[in-house]
Structure formats: C-alpha cells, structure tokens
Kinemage of the C-alpha trace (Angstrom):
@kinemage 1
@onewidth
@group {chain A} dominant
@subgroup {mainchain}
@vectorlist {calphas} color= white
{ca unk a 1} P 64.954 45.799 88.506
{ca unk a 2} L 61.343 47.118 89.126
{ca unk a 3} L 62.592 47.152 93.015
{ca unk a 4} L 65.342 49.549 92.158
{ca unk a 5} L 63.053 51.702 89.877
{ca unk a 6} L 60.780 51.916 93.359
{ca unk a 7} L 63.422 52.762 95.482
{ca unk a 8} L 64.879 55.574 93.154
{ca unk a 9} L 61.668 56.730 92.755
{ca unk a 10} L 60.832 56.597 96.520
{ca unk a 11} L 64.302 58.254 97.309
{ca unk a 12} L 63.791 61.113 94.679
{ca unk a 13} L 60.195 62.062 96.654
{ca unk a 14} L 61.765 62.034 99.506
{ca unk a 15} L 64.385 64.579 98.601
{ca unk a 16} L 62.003 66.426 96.903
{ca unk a 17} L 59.873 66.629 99.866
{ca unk a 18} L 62.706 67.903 102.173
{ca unk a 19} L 63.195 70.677 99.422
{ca unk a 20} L 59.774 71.713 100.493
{ca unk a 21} L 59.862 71.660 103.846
{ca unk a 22} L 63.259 73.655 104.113
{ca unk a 23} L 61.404 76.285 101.634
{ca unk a 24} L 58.749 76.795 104.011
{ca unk a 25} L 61.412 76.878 107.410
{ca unk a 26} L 63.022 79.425 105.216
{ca unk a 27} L 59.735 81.491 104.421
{ca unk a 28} L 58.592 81.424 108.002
{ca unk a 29} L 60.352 80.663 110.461
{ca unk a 30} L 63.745 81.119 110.348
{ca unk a 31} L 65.654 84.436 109.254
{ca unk a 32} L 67.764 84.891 106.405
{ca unk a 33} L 71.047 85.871 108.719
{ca unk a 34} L 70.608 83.285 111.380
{ca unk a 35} L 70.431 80.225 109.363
{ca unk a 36} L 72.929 80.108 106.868
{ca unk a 37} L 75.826 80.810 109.521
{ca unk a 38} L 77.605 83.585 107.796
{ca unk a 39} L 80.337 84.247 109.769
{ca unk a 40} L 84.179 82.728 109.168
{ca unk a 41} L 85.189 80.421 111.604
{ca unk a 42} L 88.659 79.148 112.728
{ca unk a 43} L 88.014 75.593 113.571
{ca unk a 44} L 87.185 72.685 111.334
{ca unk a 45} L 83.025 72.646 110.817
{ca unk a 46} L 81.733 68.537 112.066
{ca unk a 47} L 80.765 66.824 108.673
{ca unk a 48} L 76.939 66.510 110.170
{ca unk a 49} L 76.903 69.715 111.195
{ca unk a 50} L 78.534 71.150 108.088
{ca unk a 51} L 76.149 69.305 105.550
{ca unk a 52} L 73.202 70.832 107.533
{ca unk a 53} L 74.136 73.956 106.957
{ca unk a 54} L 75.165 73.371 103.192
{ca unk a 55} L 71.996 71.878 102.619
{ca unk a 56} L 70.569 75.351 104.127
{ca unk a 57} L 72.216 77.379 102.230
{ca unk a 58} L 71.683 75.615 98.707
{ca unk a 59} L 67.836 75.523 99.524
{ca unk a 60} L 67.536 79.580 100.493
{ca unk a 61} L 69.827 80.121 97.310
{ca unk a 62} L 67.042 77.831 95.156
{ca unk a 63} L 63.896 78.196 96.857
{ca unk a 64} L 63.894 81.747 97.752
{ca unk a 65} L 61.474 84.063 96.326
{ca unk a 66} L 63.852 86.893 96.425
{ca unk a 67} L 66.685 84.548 94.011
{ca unk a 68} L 66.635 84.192 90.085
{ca unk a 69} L 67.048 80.645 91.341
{ca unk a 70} P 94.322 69.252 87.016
{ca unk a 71} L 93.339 66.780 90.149
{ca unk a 72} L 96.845 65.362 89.798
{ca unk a 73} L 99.224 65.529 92.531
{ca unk a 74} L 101.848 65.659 89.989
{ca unk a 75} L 100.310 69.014 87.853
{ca unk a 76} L 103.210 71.200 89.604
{ca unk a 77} L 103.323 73.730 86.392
{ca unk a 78} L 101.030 76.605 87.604
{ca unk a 79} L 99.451 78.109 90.755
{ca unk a 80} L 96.006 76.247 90.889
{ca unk a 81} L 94.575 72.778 91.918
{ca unk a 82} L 91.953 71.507 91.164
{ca unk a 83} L 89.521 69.280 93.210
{ca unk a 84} L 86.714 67.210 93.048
{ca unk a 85} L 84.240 69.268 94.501
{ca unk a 86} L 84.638 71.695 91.578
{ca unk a 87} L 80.877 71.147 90.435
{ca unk a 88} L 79.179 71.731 93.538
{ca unk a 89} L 79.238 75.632 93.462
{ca unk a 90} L 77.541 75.304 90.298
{ca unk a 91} L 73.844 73.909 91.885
{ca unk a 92} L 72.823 77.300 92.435
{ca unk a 93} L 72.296 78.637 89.720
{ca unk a 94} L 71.961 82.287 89.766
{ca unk a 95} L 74.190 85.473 89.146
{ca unk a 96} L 74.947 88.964 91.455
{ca unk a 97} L 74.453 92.213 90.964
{ca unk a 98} L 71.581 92.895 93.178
{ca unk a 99} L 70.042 91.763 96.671
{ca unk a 100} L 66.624 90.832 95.048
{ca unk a 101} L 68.460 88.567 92.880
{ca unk a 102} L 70.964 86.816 95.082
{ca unk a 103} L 70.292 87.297 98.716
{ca unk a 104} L 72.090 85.024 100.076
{ca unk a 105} L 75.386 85.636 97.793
{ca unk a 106} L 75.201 89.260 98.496
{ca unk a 107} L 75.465 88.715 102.299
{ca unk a 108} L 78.301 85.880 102.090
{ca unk a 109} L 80.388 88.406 99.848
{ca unk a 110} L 79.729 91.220 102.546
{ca unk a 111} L 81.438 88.955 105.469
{ca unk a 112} L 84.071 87.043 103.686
{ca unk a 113} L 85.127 90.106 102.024
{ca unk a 114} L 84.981 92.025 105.676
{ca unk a 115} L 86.828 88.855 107.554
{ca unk a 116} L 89.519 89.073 104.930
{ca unk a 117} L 90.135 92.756 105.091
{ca unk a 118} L 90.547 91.465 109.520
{ca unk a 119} L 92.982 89.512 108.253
{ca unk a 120} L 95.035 91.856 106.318
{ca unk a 121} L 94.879 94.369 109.383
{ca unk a 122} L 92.493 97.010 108.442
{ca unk a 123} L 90.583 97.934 111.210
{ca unk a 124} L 87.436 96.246 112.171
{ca unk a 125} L 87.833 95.039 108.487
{ca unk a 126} L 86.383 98.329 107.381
{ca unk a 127} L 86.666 99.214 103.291
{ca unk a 128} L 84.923 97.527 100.499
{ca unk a 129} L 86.324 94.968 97.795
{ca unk a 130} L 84.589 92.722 95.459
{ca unk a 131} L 84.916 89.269 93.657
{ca unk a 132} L 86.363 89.592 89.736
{ca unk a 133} L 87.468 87.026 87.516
{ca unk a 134} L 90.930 86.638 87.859
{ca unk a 135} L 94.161 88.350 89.787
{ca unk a 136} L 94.838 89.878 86.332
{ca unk a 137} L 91.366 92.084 86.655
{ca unk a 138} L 91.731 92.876 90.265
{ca unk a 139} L 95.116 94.800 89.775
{ca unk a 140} L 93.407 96.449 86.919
{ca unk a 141} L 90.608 97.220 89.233
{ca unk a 142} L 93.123 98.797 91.536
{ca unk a 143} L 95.181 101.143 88.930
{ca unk a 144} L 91.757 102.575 87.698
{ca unk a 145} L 90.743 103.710 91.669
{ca unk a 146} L 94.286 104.808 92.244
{ca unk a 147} L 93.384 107.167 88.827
{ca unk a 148} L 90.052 107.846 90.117
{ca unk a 149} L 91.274 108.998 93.492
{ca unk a 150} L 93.560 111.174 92.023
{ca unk a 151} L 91.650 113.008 89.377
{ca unk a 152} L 88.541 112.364 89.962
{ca unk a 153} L 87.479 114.426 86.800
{ca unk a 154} L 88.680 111.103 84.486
{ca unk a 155} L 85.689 109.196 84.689
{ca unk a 156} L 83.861 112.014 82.775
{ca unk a 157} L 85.993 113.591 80.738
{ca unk a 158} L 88.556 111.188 80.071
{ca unk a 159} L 92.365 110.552 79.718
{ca unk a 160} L 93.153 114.386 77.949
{ca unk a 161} L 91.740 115.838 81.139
{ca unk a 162} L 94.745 114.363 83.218
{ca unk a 163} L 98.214 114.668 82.985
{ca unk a 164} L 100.621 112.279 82.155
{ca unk a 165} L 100.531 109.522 84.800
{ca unk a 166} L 103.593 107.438 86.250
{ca unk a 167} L 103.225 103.510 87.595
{ca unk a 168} L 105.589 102.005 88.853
{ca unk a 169} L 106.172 98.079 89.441
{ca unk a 170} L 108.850 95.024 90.242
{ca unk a 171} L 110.719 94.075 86.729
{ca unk a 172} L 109.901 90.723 88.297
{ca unk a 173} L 105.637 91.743 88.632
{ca unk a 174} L 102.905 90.113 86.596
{ca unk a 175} L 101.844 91.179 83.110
{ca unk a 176} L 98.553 91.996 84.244
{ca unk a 177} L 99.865 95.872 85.483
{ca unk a 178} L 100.850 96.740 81.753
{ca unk a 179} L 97.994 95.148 80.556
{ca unk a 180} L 95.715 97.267 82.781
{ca unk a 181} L 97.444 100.392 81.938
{ca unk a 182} L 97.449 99.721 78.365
{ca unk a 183} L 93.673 98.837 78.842
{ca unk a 184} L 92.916 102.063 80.917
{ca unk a 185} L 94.134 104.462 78.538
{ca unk a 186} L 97.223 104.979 80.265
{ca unk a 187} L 99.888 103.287 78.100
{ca unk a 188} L 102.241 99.882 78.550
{ca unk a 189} L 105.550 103.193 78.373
{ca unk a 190} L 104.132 104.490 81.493
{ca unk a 191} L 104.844 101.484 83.173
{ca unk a 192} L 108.016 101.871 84.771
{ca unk a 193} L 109.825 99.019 85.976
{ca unk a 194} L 111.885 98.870 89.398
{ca unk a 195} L 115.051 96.681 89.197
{ca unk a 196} L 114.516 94.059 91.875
{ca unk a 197} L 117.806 92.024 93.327
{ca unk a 198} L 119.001 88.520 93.278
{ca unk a 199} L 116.384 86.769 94.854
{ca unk a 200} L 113.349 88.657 92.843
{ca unk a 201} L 112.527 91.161 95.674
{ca unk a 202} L 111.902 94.955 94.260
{ca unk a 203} L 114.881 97.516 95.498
{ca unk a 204} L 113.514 100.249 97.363
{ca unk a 205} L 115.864 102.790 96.704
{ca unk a 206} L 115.326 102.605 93.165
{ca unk a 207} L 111.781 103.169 93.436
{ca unk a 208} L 112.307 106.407 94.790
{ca unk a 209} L 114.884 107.351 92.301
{ca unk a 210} L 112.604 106.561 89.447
{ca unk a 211} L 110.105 107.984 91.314
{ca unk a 212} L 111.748 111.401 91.310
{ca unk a 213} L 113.027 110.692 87.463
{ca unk a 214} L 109.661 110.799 86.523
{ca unk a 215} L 108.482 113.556 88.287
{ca unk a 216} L 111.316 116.085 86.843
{ca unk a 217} L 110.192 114.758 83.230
{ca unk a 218} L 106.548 116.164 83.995
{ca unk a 219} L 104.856 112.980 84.862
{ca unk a 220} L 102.576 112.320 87.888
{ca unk a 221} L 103.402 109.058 89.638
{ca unk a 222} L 100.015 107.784 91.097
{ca unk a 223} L 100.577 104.152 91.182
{ca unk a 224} L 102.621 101.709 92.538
{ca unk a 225} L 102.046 97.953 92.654
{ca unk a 226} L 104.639 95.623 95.197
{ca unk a 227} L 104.577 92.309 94.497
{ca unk a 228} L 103.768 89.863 97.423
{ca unk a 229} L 105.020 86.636 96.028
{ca unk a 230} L 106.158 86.830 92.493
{ca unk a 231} L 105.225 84.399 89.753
{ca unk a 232} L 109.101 82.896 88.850
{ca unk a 233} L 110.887 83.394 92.186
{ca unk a 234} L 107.543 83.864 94.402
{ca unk a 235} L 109.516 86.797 95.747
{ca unk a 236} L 107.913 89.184 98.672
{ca unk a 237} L 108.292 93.045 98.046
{ca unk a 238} L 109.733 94.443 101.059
{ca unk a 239} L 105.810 96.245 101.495
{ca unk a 240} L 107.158 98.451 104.509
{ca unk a 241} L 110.085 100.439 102.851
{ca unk a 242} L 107.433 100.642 99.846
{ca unk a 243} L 104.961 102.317 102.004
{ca unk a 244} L 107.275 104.738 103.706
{ca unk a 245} L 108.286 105.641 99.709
{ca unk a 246} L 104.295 106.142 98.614
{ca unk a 247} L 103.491 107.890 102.245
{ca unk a 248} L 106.158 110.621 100.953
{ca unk a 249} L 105.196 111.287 97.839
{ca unk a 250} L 101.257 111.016 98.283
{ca unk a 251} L 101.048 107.319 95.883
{ca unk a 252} L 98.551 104.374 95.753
{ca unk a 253} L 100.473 101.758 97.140
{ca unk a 254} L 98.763 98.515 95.691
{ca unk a 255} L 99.723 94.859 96.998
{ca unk a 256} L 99.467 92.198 94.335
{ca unk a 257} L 98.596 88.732 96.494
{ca unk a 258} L 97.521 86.882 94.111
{ca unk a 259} L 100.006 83.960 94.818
{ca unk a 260} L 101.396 84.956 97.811
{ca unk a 261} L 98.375 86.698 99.742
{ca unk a 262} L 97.022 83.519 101.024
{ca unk a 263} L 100.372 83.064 103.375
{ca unk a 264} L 98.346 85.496 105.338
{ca unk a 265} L 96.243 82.440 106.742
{ca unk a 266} L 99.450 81.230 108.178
{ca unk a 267} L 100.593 82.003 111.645
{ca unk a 268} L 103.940 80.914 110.551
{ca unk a 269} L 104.212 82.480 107.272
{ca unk a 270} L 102.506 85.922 107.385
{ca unk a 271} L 105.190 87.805 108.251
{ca unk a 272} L 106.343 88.057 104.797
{ca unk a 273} L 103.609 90.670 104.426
{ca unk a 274} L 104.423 92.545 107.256
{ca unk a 275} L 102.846 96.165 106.388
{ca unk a 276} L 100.497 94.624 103.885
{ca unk a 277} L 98.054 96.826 106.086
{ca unk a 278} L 99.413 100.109 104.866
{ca unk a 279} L 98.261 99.451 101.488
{ca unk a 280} L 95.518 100.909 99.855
{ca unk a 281} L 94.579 97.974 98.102
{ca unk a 282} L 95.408 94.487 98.366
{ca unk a 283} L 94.865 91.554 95.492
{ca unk a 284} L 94.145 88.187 96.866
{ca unk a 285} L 93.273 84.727 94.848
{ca unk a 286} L 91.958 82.404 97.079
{ca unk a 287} L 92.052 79.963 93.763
{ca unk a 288} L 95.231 79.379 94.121
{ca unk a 289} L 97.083 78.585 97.648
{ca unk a 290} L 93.982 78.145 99.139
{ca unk a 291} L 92.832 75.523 96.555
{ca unk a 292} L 89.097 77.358 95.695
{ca unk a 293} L 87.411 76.648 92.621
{ca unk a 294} L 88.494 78.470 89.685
{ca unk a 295} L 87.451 81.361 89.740
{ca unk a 296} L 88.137 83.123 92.976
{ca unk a 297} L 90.170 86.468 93.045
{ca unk a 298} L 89.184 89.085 95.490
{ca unk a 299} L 90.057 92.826 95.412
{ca unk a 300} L 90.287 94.410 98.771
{ca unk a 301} L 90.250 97.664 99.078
{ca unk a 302} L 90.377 100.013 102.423
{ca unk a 303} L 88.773 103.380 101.346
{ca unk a 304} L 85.175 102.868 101.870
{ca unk a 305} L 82.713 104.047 99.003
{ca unk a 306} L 85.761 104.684 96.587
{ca unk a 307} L 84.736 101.315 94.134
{ca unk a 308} L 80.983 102.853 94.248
{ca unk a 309} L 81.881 106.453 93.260
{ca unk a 310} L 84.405 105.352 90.675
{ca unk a 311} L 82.417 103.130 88.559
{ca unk a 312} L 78.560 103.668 89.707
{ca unk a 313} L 75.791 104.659 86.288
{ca unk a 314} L 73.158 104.745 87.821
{ca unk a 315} L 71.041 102.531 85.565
{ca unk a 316} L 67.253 103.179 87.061
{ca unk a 317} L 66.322 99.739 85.884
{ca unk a 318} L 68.603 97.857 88.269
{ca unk a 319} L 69.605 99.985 90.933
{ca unk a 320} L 66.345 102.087 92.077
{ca unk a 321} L 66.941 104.563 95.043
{ca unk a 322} L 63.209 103.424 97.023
{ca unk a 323} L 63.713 99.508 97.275
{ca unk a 324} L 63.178 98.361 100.954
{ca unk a 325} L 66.313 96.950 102.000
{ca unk a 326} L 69.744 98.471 102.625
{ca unk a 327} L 70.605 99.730 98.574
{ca unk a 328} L 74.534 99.518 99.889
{ca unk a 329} L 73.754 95.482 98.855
{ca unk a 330} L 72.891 96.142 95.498
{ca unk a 331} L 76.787 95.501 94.577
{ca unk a 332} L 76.778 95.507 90.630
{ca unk a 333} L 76.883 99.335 90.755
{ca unk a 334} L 80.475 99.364 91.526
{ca unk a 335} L 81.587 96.587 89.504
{ca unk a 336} L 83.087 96.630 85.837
{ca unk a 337} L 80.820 94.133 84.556
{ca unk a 338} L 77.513 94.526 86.700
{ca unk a 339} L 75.862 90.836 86.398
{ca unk a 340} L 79.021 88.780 87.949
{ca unk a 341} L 78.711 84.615 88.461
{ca unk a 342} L 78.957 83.547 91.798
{ca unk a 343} L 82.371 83.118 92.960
{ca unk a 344} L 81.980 83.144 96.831
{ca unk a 345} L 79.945 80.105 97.298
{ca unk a 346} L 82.797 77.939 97.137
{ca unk a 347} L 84.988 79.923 99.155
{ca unk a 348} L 82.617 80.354 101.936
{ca unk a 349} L 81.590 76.679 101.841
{ca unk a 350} L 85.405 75.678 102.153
{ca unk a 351} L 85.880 78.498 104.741
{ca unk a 352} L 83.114 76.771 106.694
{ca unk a 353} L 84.423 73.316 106.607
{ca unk a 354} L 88.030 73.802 107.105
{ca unk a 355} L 88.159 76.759 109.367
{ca unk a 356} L 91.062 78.847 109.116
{ca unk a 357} L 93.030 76.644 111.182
{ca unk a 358} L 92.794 73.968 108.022
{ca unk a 359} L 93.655 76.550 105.638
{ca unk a 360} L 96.609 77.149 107.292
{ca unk a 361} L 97.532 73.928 108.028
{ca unk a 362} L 97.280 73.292 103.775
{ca unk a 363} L 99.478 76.217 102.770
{ca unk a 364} L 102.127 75.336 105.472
{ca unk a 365} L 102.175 71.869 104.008
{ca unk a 366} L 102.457 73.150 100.767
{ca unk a 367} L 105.798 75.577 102.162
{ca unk a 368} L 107.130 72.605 104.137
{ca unk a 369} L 107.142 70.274 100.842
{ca unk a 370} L 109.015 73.137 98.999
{ca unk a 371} L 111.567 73.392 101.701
{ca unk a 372} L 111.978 69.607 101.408
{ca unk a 373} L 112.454 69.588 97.792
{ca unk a 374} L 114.965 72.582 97.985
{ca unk a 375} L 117.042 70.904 100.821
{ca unk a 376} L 117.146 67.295 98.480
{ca unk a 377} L 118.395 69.351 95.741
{ca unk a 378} L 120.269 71.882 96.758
{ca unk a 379} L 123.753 69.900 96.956
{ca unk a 380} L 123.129 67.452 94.912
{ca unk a 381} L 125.388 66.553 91.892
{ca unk a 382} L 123.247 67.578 88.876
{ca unk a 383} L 121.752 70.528 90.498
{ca unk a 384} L 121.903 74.197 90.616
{ca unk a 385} L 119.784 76.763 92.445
{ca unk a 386} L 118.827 79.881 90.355
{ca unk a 387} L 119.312 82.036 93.340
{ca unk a 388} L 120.756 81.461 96.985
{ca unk a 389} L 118.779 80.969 99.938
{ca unk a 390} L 115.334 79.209 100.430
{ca unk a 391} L 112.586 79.737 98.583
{ca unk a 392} L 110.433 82.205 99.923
{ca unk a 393} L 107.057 81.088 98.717
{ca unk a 394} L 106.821 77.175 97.495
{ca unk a 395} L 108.204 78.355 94.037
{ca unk a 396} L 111.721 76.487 93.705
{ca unk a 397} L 113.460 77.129 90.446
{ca unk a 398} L 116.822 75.469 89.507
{ca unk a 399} L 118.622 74.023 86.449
{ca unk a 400} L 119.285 70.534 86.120
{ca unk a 401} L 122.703 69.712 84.603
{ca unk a 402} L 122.821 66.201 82.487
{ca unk a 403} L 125.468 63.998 83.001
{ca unk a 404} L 126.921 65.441 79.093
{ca unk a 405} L 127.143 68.846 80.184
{ca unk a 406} L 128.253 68.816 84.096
{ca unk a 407} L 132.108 69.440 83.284
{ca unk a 408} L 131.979 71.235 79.915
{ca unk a 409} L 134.618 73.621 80.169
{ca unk a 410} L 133.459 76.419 77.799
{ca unk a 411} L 130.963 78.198 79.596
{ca unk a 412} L 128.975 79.831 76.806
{ca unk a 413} L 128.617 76.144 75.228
{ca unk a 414} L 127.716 74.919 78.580
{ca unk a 415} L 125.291 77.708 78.704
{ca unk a 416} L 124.064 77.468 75.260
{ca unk a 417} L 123.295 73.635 76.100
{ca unk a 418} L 122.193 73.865 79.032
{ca unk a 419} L 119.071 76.363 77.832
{ca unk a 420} L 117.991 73.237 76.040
{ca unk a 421} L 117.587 71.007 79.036
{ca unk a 422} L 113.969 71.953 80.525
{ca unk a 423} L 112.324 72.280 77.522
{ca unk a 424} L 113.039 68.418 76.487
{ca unk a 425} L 112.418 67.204 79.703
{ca unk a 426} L 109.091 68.552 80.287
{ca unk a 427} L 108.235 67.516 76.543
{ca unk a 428} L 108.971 64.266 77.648
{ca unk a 429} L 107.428 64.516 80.997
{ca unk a 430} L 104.148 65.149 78.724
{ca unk a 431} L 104.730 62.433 76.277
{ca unk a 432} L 104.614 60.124 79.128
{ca unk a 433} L 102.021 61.196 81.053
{ca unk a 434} L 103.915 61.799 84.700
{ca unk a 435} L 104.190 64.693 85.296
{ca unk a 436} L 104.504 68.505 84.887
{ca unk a 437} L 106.439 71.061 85.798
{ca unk a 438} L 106.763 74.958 84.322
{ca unk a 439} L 110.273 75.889 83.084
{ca unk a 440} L 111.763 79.550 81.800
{ca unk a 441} L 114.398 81.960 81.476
{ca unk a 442} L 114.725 85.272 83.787
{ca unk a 443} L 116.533 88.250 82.363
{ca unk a 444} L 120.194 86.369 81.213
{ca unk a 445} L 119.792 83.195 83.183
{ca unk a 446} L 118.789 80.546 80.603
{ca unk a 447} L 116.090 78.327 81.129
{ca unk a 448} L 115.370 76.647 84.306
{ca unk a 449} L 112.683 74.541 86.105
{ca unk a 450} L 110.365 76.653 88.220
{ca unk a 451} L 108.193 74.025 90.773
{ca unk a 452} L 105.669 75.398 92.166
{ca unk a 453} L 103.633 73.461 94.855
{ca unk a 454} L 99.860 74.386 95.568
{ca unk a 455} L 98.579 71.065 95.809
{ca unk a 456} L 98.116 69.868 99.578
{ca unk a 457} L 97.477 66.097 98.313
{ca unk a 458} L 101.110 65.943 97.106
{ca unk a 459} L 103.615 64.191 100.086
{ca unk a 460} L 107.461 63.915 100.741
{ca unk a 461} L 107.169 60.757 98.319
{ca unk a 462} L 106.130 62.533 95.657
{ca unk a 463} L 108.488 64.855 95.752
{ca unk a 464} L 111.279 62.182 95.467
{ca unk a 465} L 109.632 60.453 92.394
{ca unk a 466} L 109.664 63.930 91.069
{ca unk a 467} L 113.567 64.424 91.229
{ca unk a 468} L 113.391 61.125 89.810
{ca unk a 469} L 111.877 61.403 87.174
{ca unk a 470} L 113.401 64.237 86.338
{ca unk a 471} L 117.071 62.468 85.908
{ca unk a 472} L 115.518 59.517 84.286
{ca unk a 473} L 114.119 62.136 81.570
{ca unk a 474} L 117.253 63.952 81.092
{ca unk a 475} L 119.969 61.444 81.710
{ca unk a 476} L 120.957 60.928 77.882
{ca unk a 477} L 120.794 64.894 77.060
C-alpha cells in the first residue's frame, strides 16, 4: 500500500514538473501562434502527435500569464450525441471576451470561425461570426443584424423609429425565428410563414407572393430565414431560388444550419446547400452532426464589422482603445452577452484529431444508416412513409400500423387510432429502458415516428433491433 502511495506521489511530481517546464517553453521560447497548431486540417492528427499538441494547448490556456487561468447508441430522439470526452473541454478553466483573458481561445475562434466561412464559400473566408449558446440564439443573432443593417437608427432609438418590419420563414422552420422576433421587439404576427410542399421544402413562389402581400399592406420585409435541414422532415430550402427572391427585393437572406449545415463537411452531401454562399448569414451547430460537446453553435456571418457596429458599448473598463495587441481580438464587444464560456476548445480539439476527412466520413455514416433504415421499411407490411422519396437528411419519419389497425376500413377510425400508436410505443420504449425515438404530428398527418440518426457509434445491426423493437412494442395495440 505504502508502494502505491510512493508511486502516486512520484507520478503526481512528475506531472507537475512537466507543467513547469511547458510554462517556461511557452514564456520563452516558443510563440503563441506556432505552437498550438491553429490551423484546420483535413487528415486524421497521429494519436502521439495529437496528445502533444493537446497537452500544449491546455498548458498555454493554464499557465499563461495573459489567461484568467445520452452516450447510447440507441438515444435516436433528438439531434445531439453525446460522448465520453465531454469533460475534457472543461480543464481550462477560463471565459472570453478579451485577448488578455483568453489568448489562446481568442485565436482558435478567429481560424475555425475563418476555415468554416472557406467552407461555406465566402471568399478567402472573409466576414466575422461568433460562438453563442445554442442554434436558437444564433438565428436571433442574425434577425437583429438583418434590422441593424437596415435601419441602422434602431439600436438608439428603438423599435418606434422603424417601420413595420416583415420576416418571412418555412411553415416547416424552427421556433427559434418567432421567438427572436418576439424577443427583438418585432412581434411573433410579423412572422410570416411560407407554405412549404410535400416533402418539407419551402415553395419559392410563395415567398415572393407574400413577399409582395406584405409590402402593399405597408410593411418592410427585411428578413428571410431558409431552412437547411428542417427539424421533422430535415428538409433543404431550395437556398438558390431563395436568393434570386432576396437579391430582388434588397432582403437578408439568412441560412438556418443548425442540423443540416454540417452536410457541408461532406463531399457527397453538400450539394444540398448549393448557394448557401449567397447568404448573408449562415447558422451552423457543430453539436449536433458533428458530435461536439454541447454547446457548440456558430453564427457566420459575411459582412465584415457588421456584429461589431451593431452591438459594440464601448465599456472603457474592458475594451480600452491603447492596449498593445490587435483590439479587433477583444471579441466580447460584439457579442450579446460579453463574458461567453469557451465553446471552441472542443471543436478545435476534434477538428485536430479527426481532420475533415473524419468528419465527413461520420456524417456520411450517419446518412448511409438512414438510407438503410428507410429502404428496410419502406415496403414493409406495417409501415408507412410520411412523405415519398428518401430522406434528405438522416431524419426518417413514418407511422407504424399494428397488426389491429392495418385493414380497418373506416379511415377516420383508422386515423383516429392510429394517432395513438407512437405515443405508447415510445412510453414503453422508456419503461424498458431500450430505446428512444421522437414521435409527432405535422399539420393534419397524425402522429408519426421521426428517427433521427446523429450518432456515428450506431451500425446496420442496430438499426434492425430498432425495427424490432419497435413491432415487439406495438404488436398488441
């Protein structure tokens, strides 16, 4: 026992001791760019190599003078994983709204931020963007520039100092874009909502209609948010038609990616945001295709300087005008909140590891898996698809029939029954501990099962359990 004592003891020096020597590497010999190995890279990092460079990182995030110092394969009911290197983002401790205070998270939010505007096509990945907590806050983000752009004069004097303003959005969008509107000032009724058709995707001539509608009744349409990969269907906006729409008639065209912006990793996938690169912003959650840590939603946006002008005070005691370093790193300034907690560690550490080639060889797992499931249920007896076709994102939503219900003749009873299905099953699915899987209803289609599959653990076998299961649950209803 005393042995083991001595060795934990000996061990714990040790580390200690390698603290201190990576402290002073940092302090003097090494600069602050060159060894933490900012840049994205495509290729999978060596584990050796990797762990160096982690170890790096955590000790200039610690030690430098300038710093403050759902696991289960079968959780299939929303669009996160978890995983079990959740805790390790939280070693350095320390927040961001300055340089001084959080070097090295400043400069790893400056080029992931920059290699994902590359990747959505803006130029040299010019603009700006910034880490918030959640896709929900990041579309807000984007409605109040879209106002700010516009009318400038609303950040002094206020809503009565504008005139009525129009946004307009998929009836199949996210919540978030009322609630943002109804948190700006701007109102939940001057939301307007664009029919979308069968398979979820938002109908471009009725944009414009409403578009003009709303113009001849004296409001101002300054806002538009397309959808790339809705939450039920995981539908993709047609984003070229919408720009050639907001082009005409001088709009914001905004790009909500939470769920569906990651597919721009994939050589195979992207093209379902073909002219994502006309937008003027773009929402992106890396926490959920991409598997990051909770919490990990990034606003892009391509004006340069807009997110500083819109929401900069000016507080003297934080941002000062003579510091010695570049002030354009002093991010809290343009940010909501100010003080924000880390959220690009992770992403940048996973970035490192995997490469980009790993991330999108994870979400085209995840899309292959969806495709399998759709083709083992699609003509199947018990089964029915909510919509034709294949899914478009790894969302697959269908109705399972019971054996009691499969050849009831009056429809309305069938339907009536029928709406009762997914509610038991997944109630039983959670009384037994096996799994989990979202269910709802969409405008008059009652409720059905909506899979969704972000979880690159889960394999071909898993999916059959699933349908599976499924019938076991539901066999007697």
């Amino acid at each position: 026992m005393l042995c083991y004592v001595m060795l934990c003891y000996v061990m714990l020096c040790y580390v200690m001791l390698c603290y201190v020597i990576l402290y002073y590497i940092v302090m003097w010999y090494i600069k602050l760019r060159s060894f933490i190995f900012l840049s994205m890279c495509m290729c999978v990092t060596p584990h050796s190599s990797f762990t160096c460079r982690c170890t790096f990182t955590c000790s200039a995030s610690a030690f430098s003078p300038q710093c403050i110092s759902s696991l289960l394969v079968f959780f299939l009911d929303q669009m996160f994983t978890l995983q079990p290197s959740h805790s390790l983002p939280t070693l350095p401790f320390s927040i961001q709204f300055t340089y001084e205070v959080a070097p090295v998270f400043v400069l790893l939010e400056y080029v992931t931020l920059k290699k994902m505007r590359e990747i959505i096509g803006w130029s040299d990945g010019r603009g700006d963007g910034i880490f918030s907590p959640g896709g929900a806050i990041s579309n807000m983000y984007a409605m109040l520039l879209a106002r700010f752009k516009m009318f400038p004069e609303v950040k002094e004097k206020g809503m009565s100092s504008v005139p009525r303003l129009a946004a307009f959005t998929s009836e199949h969008s996210h919540f978030s874009i009322k609630k943002g509107a109804a948190a700006l000032g701007i109102g939940t009724e001057s939301v307007i909502c664009i029919k979308a058709d069968e398979s979820g995707k938002l109908i471009p001539a009725d944009l414009e209609r409403r578009i003009l509608e709303a113009k001849q009744k004296g409001f101002v349409p300054f806002f538009v948010s397309a959808t790339a990969g809705t939450t039920v269907y995981g539908a993709f906006d047609p984003l070229i038609a919408i720009s050639d729409i907001c082009k005409k008639y001088n709009v914001w065209m905004h790009v909500d990616g939470a769920w569906g912006g990651s597919l721009l990793m994939s050589r195979r996938h992207r093209w379902k945001l073909d002219g994502v690169e006309r937008a003027n912003s773009v929402t992106w959650n890396p926490h959920k295709m991409m598997s990051v840590p909770l919490q990990c939603s990034a606003l892009l946006v391509r004006e340069e300087g807009l997110m500083q002008n819109c929401n900069q005070m000016h507080a003297c005691y934080l941002f000062q005008q003579d510091k010695h370093y570049d002030l354009s790193y002093d991010t809290g300034d343009k940010a909501l909140q100010c003080g924000r907690h880390v959220d690009i560690f992770k992403l940048w550490l996973m970035w490192r590891a995997k490469g980009t080639i790993g991330f999108e060889a994870q979400i085209d797992k995840c899309l292959e898996l969806s495709e399998y499931l759709y083709n083992k249920i699609k003509d199947r007896e018990g089964y029915e698809m909510v919509f034709d076709g294949k899914p478009q994102h790894t969302n697959v939503c269908f109705w399972y029939l019971p054996p009691g219900i499969r050849y009831m003749e009056d429809k309305e009873e069938r339907k009536k029954h029928l709406h009762k299905v997914a509610p038991v099953i997944k109630a039983r699915m959670m009384e037994y501990g096996t799994t989990m899987v979202s269910y709802q209803p969409q405008g008059d289609k009652v409720n059905f099962f909506r899979m969704v599959i972000s979880n690159p653990a889960a394999t071909f076998e898993d999916i059959d359990f699933l349908i599976e299961e499924i019938e076991r649950l539901g066999q007697d209803l």
